[in-house]
N, C-alpha and C positions, 0 to 999 in steps of 0.2 A: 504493500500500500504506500501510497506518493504521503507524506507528510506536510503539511501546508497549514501555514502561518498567515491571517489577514491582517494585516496593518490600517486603522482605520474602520474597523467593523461595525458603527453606532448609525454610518451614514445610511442612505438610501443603496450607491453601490453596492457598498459592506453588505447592508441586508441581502440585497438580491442576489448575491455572490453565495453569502448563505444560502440562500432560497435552494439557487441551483446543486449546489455541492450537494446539498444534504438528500439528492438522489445517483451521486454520481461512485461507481462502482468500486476505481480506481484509488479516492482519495479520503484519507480522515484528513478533518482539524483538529491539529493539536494548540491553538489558540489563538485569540483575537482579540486585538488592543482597542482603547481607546481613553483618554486621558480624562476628559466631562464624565464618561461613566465609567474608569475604574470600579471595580467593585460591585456593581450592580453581573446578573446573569443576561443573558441574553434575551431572555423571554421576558425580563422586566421591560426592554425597550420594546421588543417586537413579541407580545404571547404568541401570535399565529408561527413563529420557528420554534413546536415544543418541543423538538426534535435536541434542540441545543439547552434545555433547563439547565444542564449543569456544567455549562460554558461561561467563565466567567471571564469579565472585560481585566485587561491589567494593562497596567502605563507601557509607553512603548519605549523599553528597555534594551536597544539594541545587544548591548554582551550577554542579558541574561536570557535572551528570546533565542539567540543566536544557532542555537544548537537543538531546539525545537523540530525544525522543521529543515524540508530538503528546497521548499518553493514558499516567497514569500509574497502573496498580494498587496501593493501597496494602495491604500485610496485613500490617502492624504490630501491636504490642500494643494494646489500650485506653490510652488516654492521650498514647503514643507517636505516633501519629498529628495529633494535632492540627494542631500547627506546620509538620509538614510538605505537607498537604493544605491549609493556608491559603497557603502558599510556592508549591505550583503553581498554584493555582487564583488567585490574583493574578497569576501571569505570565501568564497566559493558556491555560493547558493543559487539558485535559479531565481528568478525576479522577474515577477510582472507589474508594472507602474502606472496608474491610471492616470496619474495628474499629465500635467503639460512639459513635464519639465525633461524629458530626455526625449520629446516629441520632433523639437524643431534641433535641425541639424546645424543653423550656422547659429553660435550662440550670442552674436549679436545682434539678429533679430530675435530671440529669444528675450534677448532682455530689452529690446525698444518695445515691444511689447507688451511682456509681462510684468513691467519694470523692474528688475531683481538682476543681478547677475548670475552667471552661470560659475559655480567656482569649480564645479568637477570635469572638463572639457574633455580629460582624457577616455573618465565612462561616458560618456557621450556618444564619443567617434563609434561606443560599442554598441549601444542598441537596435536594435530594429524596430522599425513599425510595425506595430502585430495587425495588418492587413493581410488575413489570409490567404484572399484572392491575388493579392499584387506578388506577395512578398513570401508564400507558401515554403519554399523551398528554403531562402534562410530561416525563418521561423523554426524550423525544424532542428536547426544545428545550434540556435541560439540561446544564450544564459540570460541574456537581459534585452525584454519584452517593453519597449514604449504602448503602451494598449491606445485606441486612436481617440481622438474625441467623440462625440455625438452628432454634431452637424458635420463635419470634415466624412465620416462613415456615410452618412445618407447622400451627399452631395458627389464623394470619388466615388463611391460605384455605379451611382447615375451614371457620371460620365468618362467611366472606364473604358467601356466599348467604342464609343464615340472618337475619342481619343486617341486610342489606338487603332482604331481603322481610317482617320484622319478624315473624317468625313464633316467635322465644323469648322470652323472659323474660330479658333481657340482664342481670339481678341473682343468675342463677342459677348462672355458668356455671364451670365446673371442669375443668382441663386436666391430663391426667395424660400427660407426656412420658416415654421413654426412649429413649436416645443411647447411641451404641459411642461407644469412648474416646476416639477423632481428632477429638471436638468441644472435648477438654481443650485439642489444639495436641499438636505435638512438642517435647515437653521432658524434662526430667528432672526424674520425681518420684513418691516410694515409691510413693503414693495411685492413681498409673496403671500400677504396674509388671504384669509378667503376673501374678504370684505371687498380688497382691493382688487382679487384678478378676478370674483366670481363675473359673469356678464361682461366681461372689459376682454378687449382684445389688441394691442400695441406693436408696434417696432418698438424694438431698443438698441442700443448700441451699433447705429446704423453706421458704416462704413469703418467702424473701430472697433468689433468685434475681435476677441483673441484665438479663435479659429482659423482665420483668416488665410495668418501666413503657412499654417497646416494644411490648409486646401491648397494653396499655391505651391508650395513646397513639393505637394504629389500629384499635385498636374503635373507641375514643370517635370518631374521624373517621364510620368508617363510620357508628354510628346515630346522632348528632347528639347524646349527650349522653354523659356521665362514665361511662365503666365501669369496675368493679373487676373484677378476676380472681381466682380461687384456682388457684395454679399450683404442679405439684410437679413437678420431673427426676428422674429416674434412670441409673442409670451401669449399661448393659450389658455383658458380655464379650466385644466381639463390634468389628471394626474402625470398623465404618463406617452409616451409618441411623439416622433417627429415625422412631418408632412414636408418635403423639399419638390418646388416645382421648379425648375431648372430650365432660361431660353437661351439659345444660342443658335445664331445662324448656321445656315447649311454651306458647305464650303463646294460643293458638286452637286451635281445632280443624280438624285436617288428619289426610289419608292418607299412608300410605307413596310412593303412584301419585304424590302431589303433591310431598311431596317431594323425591321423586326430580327430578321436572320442573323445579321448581324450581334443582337442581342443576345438572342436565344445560342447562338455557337459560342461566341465568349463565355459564357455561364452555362454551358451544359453540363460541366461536371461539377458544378458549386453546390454545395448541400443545402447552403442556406439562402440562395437568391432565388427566385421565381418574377420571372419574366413574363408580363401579364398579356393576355391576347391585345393583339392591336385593338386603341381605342379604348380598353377599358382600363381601369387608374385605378390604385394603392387606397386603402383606407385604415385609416394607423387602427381602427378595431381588429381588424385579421392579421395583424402581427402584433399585438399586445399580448406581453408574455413569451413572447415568444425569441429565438435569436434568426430569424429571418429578415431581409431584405426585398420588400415587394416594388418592381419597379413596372412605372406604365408609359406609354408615349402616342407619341402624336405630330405628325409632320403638317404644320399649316404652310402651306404650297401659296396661299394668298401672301405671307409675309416673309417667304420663303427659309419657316425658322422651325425647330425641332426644340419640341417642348417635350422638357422627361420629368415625371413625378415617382420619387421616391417615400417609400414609407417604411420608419423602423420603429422598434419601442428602444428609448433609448437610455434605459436601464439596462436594458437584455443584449440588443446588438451593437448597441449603442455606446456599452460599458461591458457588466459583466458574464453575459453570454459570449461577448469576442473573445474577454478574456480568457474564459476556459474551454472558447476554441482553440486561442491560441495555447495554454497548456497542452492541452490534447496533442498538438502536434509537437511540440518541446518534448514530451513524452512518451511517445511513441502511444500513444491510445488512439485508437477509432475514434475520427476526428467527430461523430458526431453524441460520443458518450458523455450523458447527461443533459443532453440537450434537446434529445426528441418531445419538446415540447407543443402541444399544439395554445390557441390562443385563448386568455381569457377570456369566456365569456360568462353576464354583456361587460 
């Protein structure tokens, strides 16, 4: 059995990280930090994991955690992570990192950014993006796991395919996100209280989002040269899901029949993406819960532009379903163990 340690386990991720482990064949917890609920069990914050009653939270003790575990989930804050994810992955430990902080490769946008600087540069250069699709094959050899954001996931594998069969105009392209509230974290604060998002629907952090240069980052991979994006989030009423509707000109000419092909061939051996019949579109209820990627599309020929909507829950594919996809493959497990989830319902 894989021994695994979550760092951060009070949050929403933590939880759902939970959620999912505590069906997965391969792996115990042998513990889970958290500094606000030291000393409380598990099922004090969340009773529905009864699974965990006698799991109890302790400060994050790097020396003395150290030897716990063979894989360490981290789902710290931005920043917070750093030192710690350089502490295990120098002793020898496998490391999967949810925050931002070994996500962006030049660590000067990292800190224009994030505002923070980057002090550990050299684990850096070691991470991978745990994009299964993109990046499957390092994934597998690798010790230390960047896990991707939320929107950057719904948005690069929209337009993955696309991309690589060079069929838009990569100058063109415009990403219009919205997220329920559990992508803010569980915290305390007016701006996510009910009062505030129930009935209300917003942009926020329109052109300064810190996604950003994560989307860009893995564009520019994908087509071989510099992308910019115009990318705007929105804050829905609603718990859980992200809706990405995505336009970008067509750079050639093509059918619908092809694009679709297109789709459907880059992701025919992907466990967790489903390529929707032409014409019909994603609705974050049938992948709630779930670690799936529902994408749909649409070629308007009147403005000669390719509109792709994606939908994930972005708790599951979003955070910690990728994550122990990407385990899974770090591990040598069946990449979809623990994960055959279907969605909640309603």
């Amino acid at each position: 059995m894989l021994k695994v340690f979550i760092c951060g386990g009070s949050g929403y991720a933590g939880c759902e990280l939970l959620r999912i482990l505590s069906n997965h064949p391969e792996v115990v917890i042998t513990g889970v930090s958290s500094e606000k609920s030291a000393g409380k069990s598990v099922t004090d914050l969340f009773p529905g994991l009864y699974k965990y009653s006698k799991l109890i939270y302790e400060p994050l003790k790097k020396e003395q955690i150290l030897n716990k575990a063979d894989l360490f989930f981290l789902a710290l804050p931005h920043a917070e992570s750093q030192e710690a994810v350089d502490f295990f992955y120098i002793n020898g430990k496998k490391v999967i990192d949810f925050s931002a902080d070994y996500r962006i490769k030049d660590s000067k946008a990292y800190e224009e950014w994030y505002k923070t600087p980057h002090k550990f540069t050299d684990t850096l250069k070691k991470a991978i993006y745990g994009m299964p699709e993109i990046y499957r094959a390092k994934i597998k050899k690798a010790s230390l796991i960047a896990n991707p954001g939320c929107y950057p996931t719904g948005a690069i594998l929209g337009l993955l395919p696309s991309i690589k069969a060079k069929i838009i105009d990569t100058s063109s392209i415009v990403i219009d996100s919205k997220s329920g509230t559990s992508g803010a974290g569980r915290k305390s604060d007016v701006a996510f209280s009910f009062c505030e998002v129930n009935e209300g629907f917003k942009a926020y952090a329109v052109g300064t989002h810190r996604h950003t240069p994560e989307i860009e980052q893995e564009l520019s991979y994908l087509s071989g040269r510099k992308i910019t994006v115009n990318f705007t989030p929105h804050l829905l009423p609603l718990d859980r899901g992200i809706l990405t509707t995505i336009y970008c000109k067509i750079s050639k000419k093509i059918t619908p029949d092809e694009i679709t092909g297109i789709y459907k061939k880059t992701y025919a051996k992907e466990p967790f993406i489903r390529v929707l019949k032409y014409g019909q579109y994603p609705n974050i209820k049938n992948v709630r819960g779930t670690n799936f990627c529902e994408i749909g599309l649409k070629l308007n020929e009147r403005t000669n532009t390719l509109i792709i909507v994606t939908a994930i829950d972005n708790l599951v594919k979003g955070a910690s379903g990728q994550a122990v996809h990407n385990m899974n493959l770090m591990m040598g497990f069946e990449e979809e163990t623990g994960l055959k989830t279907l969605p909640l319902i309603p």
